[in-house]
C-alpha positions in Angstrom: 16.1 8.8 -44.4 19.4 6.9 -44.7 21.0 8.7 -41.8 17.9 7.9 -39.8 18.1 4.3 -40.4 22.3 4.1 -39.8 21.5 5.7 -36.5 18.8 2.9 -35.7 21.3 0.6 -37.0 24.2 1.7 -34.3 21.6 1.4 -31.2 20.5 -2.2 -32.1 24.2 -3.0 -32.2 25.2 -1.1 -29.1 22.3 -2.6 -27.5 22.6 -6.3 -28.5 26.6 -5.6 -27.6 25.7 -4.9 -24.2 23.5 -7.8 -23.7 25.9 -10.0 -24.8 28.6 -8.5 -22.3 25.7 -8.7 -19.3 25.9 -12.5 -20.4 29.7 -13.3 -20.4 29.4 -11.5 -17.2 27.2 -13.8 -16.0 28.4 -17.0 -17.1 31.6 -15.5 -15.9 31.0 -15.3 -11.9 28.3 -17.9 -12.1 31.4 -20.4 -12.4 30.7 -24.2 -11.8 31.5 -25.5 -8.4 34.3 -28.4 -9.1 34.6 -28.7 -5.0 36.0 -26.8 -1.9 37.9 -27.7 1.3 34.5 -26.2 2.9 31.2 -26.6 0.6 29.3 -23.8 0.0 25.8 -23.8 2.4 22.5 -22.1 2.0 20.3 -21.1 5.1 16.5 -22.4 4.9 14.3 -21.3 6.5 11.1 -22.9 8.4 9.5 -20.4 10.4 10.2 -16.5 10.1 9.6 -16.0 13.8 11.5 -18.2 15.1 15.1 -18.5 13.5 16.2 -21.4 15.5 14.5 -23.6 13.3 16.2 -22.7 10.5 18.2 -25.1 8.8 22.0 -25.1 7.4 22.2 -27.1 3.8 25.6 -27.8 1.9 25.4 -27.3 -1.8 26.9 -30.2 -3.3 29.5 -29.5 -6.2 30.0 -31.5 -9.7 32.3 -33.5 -8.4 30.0 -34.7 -5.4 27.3 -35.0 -7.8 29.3 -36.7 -10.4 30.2 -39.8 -7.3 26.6 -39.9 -5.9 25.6 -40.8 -9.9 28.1 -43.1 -10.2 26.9 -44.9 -7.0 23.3 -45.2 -7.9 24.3 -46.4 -11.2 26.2 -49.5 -10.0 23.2 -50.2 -7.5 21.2 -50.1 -10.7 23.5 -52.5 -12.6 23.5 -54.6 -9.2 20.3 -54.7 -9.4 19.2 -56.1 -12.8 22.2 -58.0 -13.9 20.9 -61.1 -11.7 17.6 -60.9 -13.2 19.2 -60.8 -17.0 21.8 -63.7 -16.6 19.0 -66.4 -17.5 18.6 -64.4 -20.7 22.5 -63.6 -21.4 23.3 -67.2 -21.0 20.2 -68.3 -23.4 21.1 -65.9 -26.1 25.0 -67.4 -25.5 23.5 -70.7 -26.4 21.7 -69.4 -29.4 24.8 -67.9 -30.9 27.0 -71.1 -30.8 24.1 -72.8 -32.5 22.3 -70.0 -34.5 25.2 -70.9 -37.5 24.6 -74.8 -37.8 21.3 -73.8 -37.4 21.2 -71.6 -40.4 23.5 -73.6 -42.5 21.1 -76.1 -42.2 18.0 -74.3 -43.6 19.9 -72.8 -46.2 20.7 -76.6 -47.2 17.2 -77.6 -46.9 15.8 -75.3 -49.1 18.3 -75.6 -52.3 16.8 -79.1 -52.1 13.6 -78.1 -52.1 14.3 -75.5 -54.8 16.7 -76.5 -56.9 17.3 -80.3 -56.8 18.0 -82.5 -59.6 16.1 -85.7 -58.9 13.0 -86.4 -60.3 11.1 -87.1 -56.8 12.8 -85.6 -53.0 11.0 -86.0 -50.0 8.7 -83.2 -48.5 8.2 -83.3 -44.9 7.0 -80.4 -43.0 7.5 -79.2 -39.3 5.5 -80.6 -36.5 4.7 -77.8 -34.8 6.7 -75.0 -36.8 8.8 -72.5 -34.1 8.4 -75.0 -31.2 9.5 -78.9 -31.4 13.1 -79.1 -31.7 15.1 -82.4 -31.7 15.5 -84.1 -28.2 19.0 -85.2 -29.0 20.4 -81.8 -29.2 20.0 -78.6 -27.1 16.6 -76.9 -26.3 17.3 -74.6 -29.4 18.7 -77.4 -32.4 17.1 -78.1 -35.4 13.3 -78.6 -35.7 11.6 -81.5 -35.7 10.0 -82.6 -39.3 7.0 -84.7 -39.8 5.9 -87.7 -42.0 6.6 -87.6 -45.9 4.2 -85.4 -47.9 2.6 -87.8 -50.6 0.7 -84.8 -52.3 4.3 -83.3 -53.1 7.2 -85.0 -54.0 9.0 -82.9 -56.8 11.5 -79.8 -56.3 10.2 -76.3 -57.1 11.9 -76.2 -60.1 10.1 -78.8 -61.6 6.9 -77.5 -60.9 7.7 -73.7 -62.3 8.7 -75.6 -65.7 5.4 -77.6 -65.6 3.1 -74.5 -65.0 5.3 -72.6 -68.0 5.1 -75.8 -70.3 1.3 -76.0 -69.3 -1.1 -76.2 -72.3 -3.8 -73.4 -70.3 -3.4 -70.3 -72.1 -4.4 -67.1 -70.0 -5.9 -64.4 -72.1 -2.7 -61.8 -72.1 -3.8 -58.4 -72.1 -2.1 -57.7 -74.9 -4.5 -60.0 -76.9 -7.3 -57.7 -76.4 -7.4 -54.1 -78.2 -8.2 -51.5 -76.2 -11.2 -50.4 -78.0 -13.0 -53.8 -77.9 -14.4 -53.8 -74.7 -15.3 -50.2 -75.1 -19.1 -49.7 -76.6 -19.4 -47.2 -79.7 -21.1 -44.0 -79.0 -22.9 -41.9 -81.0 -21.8 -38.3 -81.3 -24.8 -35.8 -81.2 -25.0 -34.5 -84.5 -26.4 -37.6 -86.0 
């Protein structure tokens, strides 16, 4: 049994051996054409009668290959960089003022968080994402509205309110668990 299955062993191997040499062979005289003096050419044909029609084509090499992509791809560039300068020079804009910008809103809403006074003034956005101030560039600070009278206190002061705030909320710790269950009976009695 063992020698049997040694034997079997050694012809996989010997086999698998030689299909690996078959494929270094291969790889070997399949090289990759880097370029010649004279390119290589392959003969099509277009009718099988008459060989006159038959046409001569050069096989381009990697190098050949390699310039023809490098062409297209500056045609492509070519092509769309006119059609994205509009948007490169907008989004240059946007990052000189994206900073002020920011800055800003980070200001405006530590006063409307944390302030000390006891009344700030609330005004919201016009038309939130849209109306920016005429004196600045197209993308500067928003535009606010008129005073809110409704709201006039930082958030602060309204979180302590609602904790000081004499409504109690049943907690669910209040209620034990088995008071909102009904009793049953067990079926012996």
């Amino acid at each position: 049994m063992m020698n049997v299955l040694g034997k079997a062993f050694v012809i996989v191997h010997t086999v698998m051996s030689m299909a690996a040499l078959m494929l270094g062979i291969l790889i070997w005289f399949d090289f990759i054409d880097w370029g010649r003096l004279e390119p290589r050419t392959v003969v099509v044909v277009k009718d099988a009668k008459d060989s006159k029609k038959d046409e001569v084509q050069a096989i381009s090499s990697q190098y050949d290959r390699a310039v023809i992509m490098l062409e297209e791809a500056a045609l492509a560039r070519d092509r769309v960089l006119p059609l994205a300068a509009p948007a490169m020079a907008s989004l240059k804009q946007a990052e000189n003022i994206y900073p002020g910008n920011h800055l800003a809103y980070a200001a405006e809403l530590d006063r409307l968080y944390y302030d000390d006074s006891p009344q700030i003034e609330i005004r919201p956005l016009t038309n939130p994402g849209l109306d920016f101030d005429k004196n600045g560039p197209k993308l500067g600070r928003p535009v606010f509205g008129d005073k809110l009278d409704d709201i006039d206190a930082p958030y602060k002061r309204y979180a302590a309110d609602l904790k000081g705030s004499t409504i109690r909320l049943p907690s669910s710790k209040s209620r034990s668990p088995t008071s909102s269950r009904k009793t049953r009976r067990s079926p012996r009695s």
